[in-house]
N, C-alpha and C positions, 0 to 999 in steps of 0.2 A: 146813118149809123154804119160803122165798120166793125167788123170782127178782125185779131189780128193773135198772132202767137203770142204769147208773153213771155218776153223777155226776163234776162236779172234785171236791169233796169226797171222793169214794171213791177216788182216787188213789192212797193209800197203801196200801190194803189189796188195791188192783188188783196192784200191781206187788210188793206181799208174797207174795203168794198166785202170782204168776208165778214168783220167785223160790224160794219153797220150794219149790212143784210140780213143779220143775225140778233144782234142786239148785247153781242158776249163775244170772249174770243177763244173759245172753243173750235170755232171752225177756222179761225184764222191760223191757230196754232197747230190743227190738224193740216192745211195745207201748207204750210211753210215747213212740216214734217217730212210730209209727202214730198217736197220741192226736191229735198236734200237726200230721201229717202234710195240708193239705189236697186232695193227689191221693188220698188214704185216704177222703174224705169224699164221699155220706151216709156211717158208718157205725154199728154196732149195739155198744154195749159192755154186756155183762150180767152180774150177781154173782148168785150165791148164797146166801142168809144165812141161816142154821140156828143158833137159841138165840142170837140178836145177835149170830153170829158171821161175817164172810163167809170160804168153806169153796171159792168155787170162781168161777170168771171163762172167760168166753167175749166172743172178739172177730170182729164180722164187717169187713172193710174191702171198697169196690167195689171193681170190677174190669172193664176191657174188653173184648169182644173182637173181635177183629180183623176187618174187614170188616163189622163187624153192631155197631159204636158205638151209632147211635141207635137201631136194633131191639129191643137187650136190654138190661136191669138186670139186672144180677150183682154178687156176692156172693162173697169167700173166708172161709172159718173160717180162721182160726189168729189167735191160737193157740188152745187151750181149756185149762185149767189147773185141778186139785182140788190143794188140802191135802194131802197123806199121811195123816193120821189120816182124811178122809172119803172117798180113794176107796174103791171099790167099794160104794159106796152109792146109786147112782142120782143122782149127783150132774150129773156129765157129760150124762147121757142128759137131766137135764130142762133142763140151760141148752142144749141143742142143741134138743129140740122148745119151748121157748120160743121161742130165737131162729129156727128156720125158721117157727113161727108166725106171728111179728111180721114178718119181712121179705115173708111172705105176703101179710100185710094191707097192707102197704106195696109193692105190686105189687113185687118183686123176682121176675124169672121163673128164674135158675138160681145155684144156691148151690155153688162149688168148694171143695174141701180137698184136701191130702195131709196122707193118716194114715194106722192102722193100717187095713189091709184086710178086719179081720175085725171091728172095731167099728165103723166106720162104716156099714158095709150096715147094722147094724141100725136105719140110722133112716132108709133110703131112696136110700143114696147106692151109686152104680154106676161102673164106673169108666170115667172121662173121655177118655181114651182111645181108646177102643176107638168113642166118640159122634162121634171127630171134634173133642176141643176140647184141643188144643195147652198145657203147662203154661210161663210164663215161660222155664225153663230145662229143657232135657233132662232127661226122668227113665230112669236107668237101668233096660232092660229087667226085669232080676230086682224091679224096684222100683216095674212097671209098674201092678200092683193098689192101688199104694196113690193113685193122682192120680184122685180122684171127683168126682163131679156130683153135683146132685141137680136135679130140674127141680120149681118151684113153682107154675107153670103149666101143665098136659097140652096135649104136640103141640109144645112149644120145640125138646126135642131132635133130633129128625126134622129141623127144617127149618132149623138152624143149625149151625156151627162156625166152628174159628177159632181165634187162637192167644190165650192169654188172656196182659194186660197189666197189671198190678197196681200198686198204689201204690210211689211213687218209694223208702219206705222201706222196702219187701218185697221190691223189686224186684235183690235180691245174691241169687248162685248156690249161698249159703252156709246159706239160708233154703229151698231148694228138694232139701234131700237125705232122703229118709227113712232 
């Protein structure tokens, strides 16, 4: 398996692979939003391709946060998307340490998601929270484990928060429910 940038080229297989992995095209339509989106921009778009096939897609888009604009580079995951026939294959887990990788080396200091609470820790992510970093829209207490962080630089979280502000097409309270 290869992890690779996505291209315009890859478009089709971006918003395939959204689509199936979902079962609706909500999330396709949110990223090809996002694609075009330039309050979205820098962003990270990543495929998976196994046997010539791409099997899986992870999108990072920036993000601000409030009071501390020029201080930090941040970063939201969503969405991240596998095939049916490849997940549980390590598929997710390696377009996620890719893409915290790369936004690494691209000085990016803290990376946000809301997801499941019990797959994300395992790649470093804690929850947000609880650091002091505010999500776009209220997240319901029972719901509270799932809005994480991760920090890509040591020493961010300590000395920062704030409420985070995301791109204009992320930015509905419709995108913010886990």
């Amino acid at each position: 398996m290869i992890i690779k940038k996505a291209t315009d080229s890859d478009l089709k297989d971006v918003l395939r692979i959204e689509s199936e992995a979902f079962g609706h095209s909500k999330e396709s339509n949110l990223v090809n939003g996002l694609l075009n989106d330039d309050s979205a921009k820098p962003l990270l778009s990543l495929l998976a391709i196994d046997d010539d096939v791409a099997v899986g897609h992870i999108l990072f888009t920036k993000v601000r946060i409030t009071g501390n604009e020029d201080a930090l580079s941040a970063m939201v995951l969503a969405p991240l998307a596998i095939l049916p026939d490849a997940q549980g294959k390590g598929v997710g887990g390696k377009l996620i340490k890719e893409g915290l990788t790369q936004l690494s080396e691209s000085k990016v200091d803290l990376v946000f998601v809301l997801g499941h609470p019990e797959y994300y820790p395992r790649f470093g992510f804690k929850p947000a929270g609880a650091q002091g970093f505010e999500a776009p829209y209220p997240i319901p207490a029972k719901d509270a484990s799932a809005w994480m962080v991760q920090e890509l630089k040591p020493g961010i979280i300590e000395n920062f928060s704030g409420k985070i502000v995301c791109a204009d097409t992320l930015n509905e309270p419709e995108h913010w429910r886990e």
